[in-house]
C-alpha positions in Angstrom: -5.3 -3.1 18.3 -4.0 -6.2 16.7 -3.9 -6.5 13.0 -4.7 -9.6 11.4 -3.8 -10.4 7.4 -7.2 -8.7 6.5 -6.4 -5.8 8.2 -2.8 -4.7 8.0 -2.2 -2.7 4.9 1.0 -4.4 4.7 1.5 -7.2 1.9 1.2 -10.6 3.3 2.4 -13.9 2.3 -0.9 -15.2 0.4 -0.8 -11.4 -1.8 2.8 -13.3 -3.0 1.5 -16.4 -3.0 -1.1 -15.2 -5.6 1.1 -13.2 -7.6 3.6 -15.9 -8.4 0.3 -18.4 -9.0 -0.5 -15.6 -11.6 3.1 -15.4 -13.3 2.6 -19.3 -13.8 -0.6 -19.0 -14.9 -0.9 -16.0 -17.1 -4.5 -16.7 -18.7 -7.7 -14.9 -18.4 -9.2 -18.6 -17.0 -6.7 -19.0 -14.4 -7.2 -15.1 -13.4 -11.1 -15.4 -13.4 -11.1 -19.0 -11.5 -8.9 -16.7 -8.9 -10.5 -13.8 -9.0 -12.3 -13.7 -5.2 -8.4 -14.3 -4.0 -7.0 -11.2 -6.3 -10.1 -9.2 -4.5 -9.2 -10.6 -1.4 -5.1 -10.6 -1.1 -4.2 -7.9 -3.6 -7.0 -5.1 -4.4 -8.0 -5.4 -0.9 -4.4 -5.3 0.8 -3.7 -2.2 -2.0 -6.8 -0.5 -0.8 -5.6 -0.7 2.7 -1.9 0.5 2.3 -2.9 3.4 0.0 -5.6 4.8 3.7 -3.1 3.7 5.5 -0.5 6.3 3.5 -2.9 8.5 2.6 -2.1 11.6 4.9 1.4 11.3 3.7 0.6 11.0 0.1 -1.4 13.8 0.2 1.9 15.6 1.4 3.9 14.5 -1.2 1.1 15.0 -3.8 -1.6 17.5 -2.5 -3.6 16.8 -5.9 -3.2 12.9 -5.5 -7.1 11.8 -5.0 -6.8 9.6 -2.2 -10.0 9.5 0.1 
């Protein structure tokens, strides 16, 4: 299976893109005008890489809740 940006758990270009708009722009109004992007590019790609590692995180950490 191919993944795309929206489903590889790994950090893509527009997760870095919105992280340095965010260190310019370090206001509640900027965050909330950007808020479907941080959804999109960082909780979402987080989300992802946390399932992705989840059987090895439960290794490492058998009481780490990761479902």
């Amino acid at each position: 299976m191919t993944q795309t940006a929206a489903t590889s758990p790994l950090p893509g270009a527009a997760l870095f893109t919105f992280l340095k708009g965010l260190d310019a722009n370090n206001s509640r109004t900027w965050f909330e005008a950007h808020k479907d992007e941080y959804k999109r590019e960082v909780q979402a790609t987080c989300l992802r890489l946390v399932d992705a590692l989840g059987e090895a995180l439960r290794k490492i950490s058998p009481r780490l809740p990761v479902s």
